[in-house]
N, C-alpha and C positions, 0 to 999 in steps of 0.2 A: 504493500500500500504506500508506504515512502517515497517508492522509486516511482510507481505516476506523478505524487505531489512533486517531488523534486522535478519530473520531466513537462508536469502541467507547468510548474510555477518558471522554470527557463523557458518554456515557448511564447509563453506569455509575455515574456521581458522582453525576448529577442522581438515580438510581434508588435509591442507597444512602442519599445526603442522607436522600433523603424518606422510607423505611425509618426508619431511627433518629430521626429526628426524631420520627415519628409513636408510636413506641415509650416516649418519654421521660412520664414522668407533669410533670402543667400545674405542678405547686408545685416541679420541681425543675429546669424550661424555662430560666428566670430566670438561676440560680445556675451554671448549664452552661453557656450562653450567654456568662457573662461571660467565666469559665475559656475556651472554645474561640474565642474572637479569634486568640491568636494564632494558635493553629492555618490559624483564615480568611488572614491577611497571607501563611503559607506558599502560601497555595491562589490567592493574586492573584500572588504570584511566579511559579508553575508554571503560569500564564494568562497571563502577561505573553510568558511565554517561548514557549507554545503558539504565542499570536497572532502574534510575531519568527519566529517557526519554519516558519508557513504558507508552504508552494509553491502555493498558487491563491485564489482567490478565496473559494470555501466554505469552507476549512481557516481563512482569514484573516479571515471571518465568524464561525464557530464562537467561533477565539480570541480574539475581540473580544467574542461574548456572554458569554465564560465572566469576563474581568476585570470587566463589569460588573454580571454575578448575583453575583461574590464581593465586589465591591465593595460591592454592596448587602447583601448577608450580613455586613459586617464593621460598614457606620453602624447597620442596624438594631439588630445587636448593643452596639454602644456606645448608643446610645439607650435602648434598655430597659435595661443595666445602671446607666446616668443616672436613667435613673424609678425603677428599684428603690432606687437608694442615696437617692433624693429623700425615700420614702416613709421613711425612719430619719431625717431631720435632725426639730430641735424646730423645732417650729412658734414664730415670735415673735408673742406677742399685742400686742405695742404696746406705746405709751406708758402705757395709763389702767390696762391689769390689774397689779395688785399684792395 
């Protein structure tokens, strides 16, 4: 019975993610993105715990993909809010422009 909940409650995640993501307009991706990190570290906590939780094999597959799509959810998220903050610093022209 665990191992549906466990497989209901990932399909679920993966189905909503991609819902609301796909919902979000492109200019406001960015700015959301950076805000909902933390949000992601909660969701590697409740994966880490999933995966310790597993009674078999598939249960203990499942929570082993799930810390590493939130894993990957969390750097990609820190990288674009890195590219975005890049694009605000001044540019230095050097030594010769004055």
């Amino acid at each position: 019975m665990s191992l549906i909940l466990l497989l209901f409650t990932f399909v679920l995640a993966v189905f909503l993610g991609f819902e609301l993501i796909k919902k979000v307009p492109s200019q406001l991706h960015t700015p959301l993105m950076s805000g909902s990190n933390a949000i992601s570290g909660i969701t590697i906590v409740g994966a880490l715990v999933a995966a310790g939780a597993a009674e078999g094999l598939f249960a203990s597959i499942l929570g082993f993909s799930a810390v590493v799509l939130a894993m990957i959810n969390v750097v990609g998220g820190y990288l674009v809010t890195d590219r975005m903050l890049g694009m605000f610093k001044k540019k230095d022209k050097g030594p010769q422009a004055k």
